[in-house]
C-alpha positions in Angstrom: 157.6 28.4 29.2 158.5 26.7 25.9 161.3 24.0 25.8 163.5 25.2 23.1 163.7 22.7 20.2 166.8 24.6 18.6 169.5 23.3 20.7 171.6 20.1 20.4 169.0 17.9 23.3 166.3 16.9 21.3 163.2 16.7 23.6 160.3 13.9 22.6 159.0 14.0 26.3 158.5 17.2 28.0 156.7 18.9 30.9 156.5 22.9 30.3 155.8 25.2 32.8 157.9 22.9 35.5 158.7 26.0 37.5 154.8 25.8 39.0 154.9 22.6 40.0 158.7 22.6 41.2 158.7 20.3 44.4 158.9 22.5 47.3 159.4 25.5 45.4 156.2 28.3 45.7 154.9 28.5 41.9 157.4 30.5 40.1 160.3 30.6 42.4 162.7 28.4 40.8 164.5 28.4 37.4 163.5 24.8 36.3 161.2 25.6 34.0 160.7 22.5 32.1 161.7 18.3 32.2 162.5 16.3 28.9 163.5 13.4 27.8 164.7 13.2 24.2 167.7 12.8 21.8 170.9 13.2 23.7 173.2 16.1 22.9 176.4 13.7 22.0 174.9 11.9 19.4 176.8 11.3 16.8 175.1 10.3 13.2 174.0 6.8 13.6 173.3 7.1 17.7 170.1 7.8 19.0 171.2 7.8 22.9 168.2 8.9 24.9 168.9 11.3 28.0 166.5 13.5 30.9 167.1 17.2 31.1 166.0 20.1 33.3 166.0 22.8 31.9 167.0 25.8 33.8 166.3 29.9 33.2 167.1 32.3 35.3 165.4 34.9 33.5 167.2 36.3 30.5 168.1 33.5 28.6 168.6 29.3 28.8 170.9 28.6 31.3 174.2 26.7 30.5 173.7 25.2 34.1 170.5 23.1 32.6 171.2 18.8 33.7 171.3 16.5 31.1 171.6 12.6 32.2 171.4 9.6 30.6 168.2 7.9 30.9 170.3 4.9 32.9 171.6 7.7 35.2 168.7 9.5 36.2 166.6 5.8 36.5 169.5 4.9 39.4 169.1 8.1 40.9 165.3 7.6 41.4 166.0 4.4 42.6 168.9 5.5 45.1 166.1 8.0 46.0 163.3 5.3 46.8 166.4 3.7 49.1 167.1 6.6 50.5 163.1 7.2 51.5 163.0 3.8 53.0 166.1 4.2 55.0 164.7 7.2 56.4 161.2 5.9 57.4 162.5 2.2 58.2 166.4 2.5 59.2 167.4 0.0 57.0 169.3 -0.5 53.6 167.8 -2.6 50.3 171.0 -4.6 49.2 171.9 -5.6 46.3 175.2 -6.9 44.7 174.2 -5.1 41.1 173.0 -1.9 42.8 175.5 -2.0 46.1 174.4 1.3 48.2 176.3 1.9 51.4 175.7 4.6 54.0 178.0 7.5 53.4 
């Protein structure tokens, strides 16, 4: 499915089609149909604030639900992912006083 390229997010980057390759999710069987990064939806003239989206459709139109992030954002939750991973295989914690992660 296209990305749409009429609304306020920008996309430069994009995956189409996201919904066959959606993680866990049989081809098809989720409303993520596409990934982008781009031109952020708050910029303001002068600002060119880059952010990742999903982009959801549930089957009629784009969904208002679709994530936008900054890039900062959705580059800590990868790496709060990756912890979370090795905490899980190897019980332990990666510490770090500019990244402090704590179990919940």
């Amino acid at each position: 499915m296209k990305i749409p390229v009429h609304l306020k997010h920008k996309p430069i980057i994009e995956v189409e089609n996201y919904n066959r390759i959606d993680g866990p999710y049989d081809a098809d069987a989720t409303d993520a149909m596409g990934l982008s990064v781009g031109i952020a939806q708050w910029n303001k003239a002068g600002l060119t604030d880059l952010s990742a989206k999903v982009w959801r459709n549930p089957g009629e139109k784009w969904s208002r639900q679709s994530e936008e992030l900054p890039l900062h954002r959705a580059i800590d939750l990868a790496t709060l992912v990756c912890i979370a991973l090795d905490y899980s295989k190897n019980g332990r914690l990666s510490l770090s006083d500019k990244f402090p992660v704590s179990r919940a």
